[in-house]
C-alpha positions, -999 to +999 in steps of 0.1 A: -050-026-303-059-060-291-034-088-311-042-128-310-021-147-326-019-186-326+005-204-334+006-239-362+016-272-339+042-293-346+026-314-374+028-279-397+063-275-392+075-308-397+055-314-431+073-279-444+104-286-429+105-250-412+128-240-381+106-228-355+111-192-341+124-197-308+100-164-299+069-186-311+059-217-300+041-242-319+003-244-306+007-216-283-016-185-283-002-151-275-025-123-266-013-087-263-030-052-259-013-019-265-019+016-263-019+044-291-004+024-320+004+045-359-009+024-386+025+023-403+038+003-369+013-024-365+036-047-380+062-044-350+037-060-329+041-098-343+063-114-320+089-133-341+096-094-362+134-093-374+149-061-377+163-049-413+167-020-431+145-008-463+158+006-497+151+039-485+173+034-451+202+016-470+202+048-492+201+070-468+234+054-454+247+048-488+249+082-505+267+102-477+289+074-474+303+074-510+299+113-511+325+115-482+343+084-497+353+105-529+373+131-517+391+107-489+402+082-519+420+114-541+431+125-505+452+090-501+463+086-537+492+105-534+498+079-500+491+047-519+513+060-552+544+066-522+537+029-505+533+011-537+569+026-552+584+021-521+574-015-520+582-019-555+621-002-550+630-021-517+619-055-533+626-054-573+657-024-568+660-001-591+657-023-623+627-037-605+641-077-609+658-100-588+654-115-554+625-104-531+646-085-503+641-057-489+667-028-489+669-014-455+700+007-454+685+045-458+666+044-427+645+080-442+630+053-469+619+034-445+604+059-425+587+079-453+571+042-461+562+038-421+549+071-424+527+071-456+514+035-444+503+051-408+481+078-430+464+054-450+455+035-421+441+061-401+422+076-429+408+046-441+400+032-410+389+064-394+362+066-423+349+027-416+346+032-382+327+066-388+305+047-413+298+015-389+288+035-355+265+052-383+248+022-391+248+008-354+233+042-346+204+033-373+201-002-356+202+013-323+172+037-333+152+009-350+153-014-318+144+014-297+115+019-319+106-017-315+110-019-273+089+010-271+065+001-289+070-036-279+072-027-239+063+013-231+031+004-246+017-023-242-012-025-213-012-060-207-012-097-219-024-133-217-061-135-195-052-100-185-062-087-216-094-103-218-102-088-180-088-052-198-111-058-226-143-066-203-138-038-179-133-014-207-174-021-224-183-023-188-171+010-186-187+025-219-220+009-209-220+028-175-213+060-195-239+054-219-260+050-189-251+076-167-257+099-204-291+087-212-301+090-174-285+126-174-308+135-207-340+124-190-335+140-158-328+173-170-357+170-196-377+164-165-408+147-188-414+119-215-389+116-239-387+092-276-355+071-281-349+091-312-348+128-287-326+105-266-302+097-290-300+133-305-300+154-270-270+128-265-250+131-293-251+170-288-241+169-258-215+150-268-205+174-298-206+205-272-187+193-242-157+168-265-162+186-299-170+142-308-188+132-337-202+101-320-230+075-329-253+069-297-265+036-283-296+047-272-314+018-276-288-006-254-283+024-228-325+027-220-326-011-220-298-013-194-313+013-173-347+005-172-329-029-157-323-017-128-348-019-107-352-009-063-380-006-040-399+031-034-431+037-011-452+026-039-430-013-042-409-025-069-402+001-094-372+008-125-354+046-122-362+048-162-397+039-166-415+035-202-445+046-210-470+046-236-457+051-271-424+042-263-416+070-240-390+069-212-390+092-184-362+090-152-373+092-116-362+124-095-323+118-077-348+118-042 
């Protein structure tokens, strides 16, 4: 997957009054190449991507959340129902009016109110923490995600993937090649384009079980291109003859 992307100049931005990514900038052209990229993850390869979570991904954090919320909430009632009358006594008294003091002389009160606040706290806050490393796990996953799609696959970029990009159809054409020359030598006589083309793609089908549409026509012109000297002078090692026949000269 070969990306190009170019970016607006300055002009663009300042007529829209837009902040400009600090991962693009304006007039620059970015090229990339990557390897063996799903079709539901092209979108990660734009450089200025921002990671956020779906409906689907909320949900999924959501649900089990409140499920184990539920039972931890009727857990701490009892808890909560202790704190609050305790507050209430030690501040309003028994008649629940007067001055906001604080009775402190049955030192048991105040424990059972020390202790019923500790088990609140670590309930409550055991479950937030237990929910957030869940969702910094999720975040955790979806950057990975990104830096391996980002970095662990991609081949190369700038001029280096124009260079990737030439040496790559080089390299088909010399297959091509090498395939056509291959089908006339073994044929060992005059051969159409069209018997070309179909001994080609069969071979192709046996050996790679590839359902693949030959370029016969470009492979026989680049062959019959290459031309060296022989006892007789100049001379191609695919030769056409009458009709539009080729033929390949013997490996001697």
């Amino acid at each position: 997957m070969a990306v190009l992307l170019q970016v607006k100049d300055n002009e663009h931005f300042s007529a829209v009054d837009e902040v400009t990514d600090p991962a693009l900038v304006p007039g620059k052209m970015y090229l990339n190449l990557y390897k063996n990229i799903p079709h539901h993850d092209l979108e990660l390869l734009f450089r200025n991507l921002k990671i956020s979570m779906n409906l689907r991904d909320r949900l999924m954090l959501a649900v089990p959340a409140f499920g184990a919320a539920v039972p931890l909430v009727l857990k701490v009632i009892p808890s909560v129902g202790l704190l609050v009358g305790a507050i209430a006594l030690f501040v309003f008294g028994w008649e629940l009016s007067g001055d906001f003091a604080i009775v402190d002389s049955n030192e048991k009160a105040v424990y059972a109110l020390l202790t019923a606040l500790l088990s609140i706290s670590l309930a409550l806050g055991g479950f937030a923490a237990s929910q957030y490393w869940k969702y910094k796990g999720r975040r955790l996953e979806f950057l990975k995600k990104v830096a391996d799609v980002l970095f662990f696959k991609s081949l190369d970029v700038g001029k280096g993937v124009l260079n990737a990009l030439i040496d790559s159809a080089e390299e088909k054409e010399c297959k091509e090649m090498m395939l056509a020359f291959h089908v006339l030598l073994v044929n060992q006589g005059p051969m159409s384009k069209q018997v070309v083309d179909d001994a080609a793609e069969q071979w192709l089908q046996q050996a790679f079980g590839a359902n693949v549409d030959f370029d016969v026509a470009k492979a026989l012109e680049n062959l019959a291109a290459i031309r060296g000297s022989d006892d007789t002078g100049d001379a191609s090692i695919v030769t056409r003859g009458y009709g539009e026949v080729y033929s390949a000269v013997t490996i001697e």
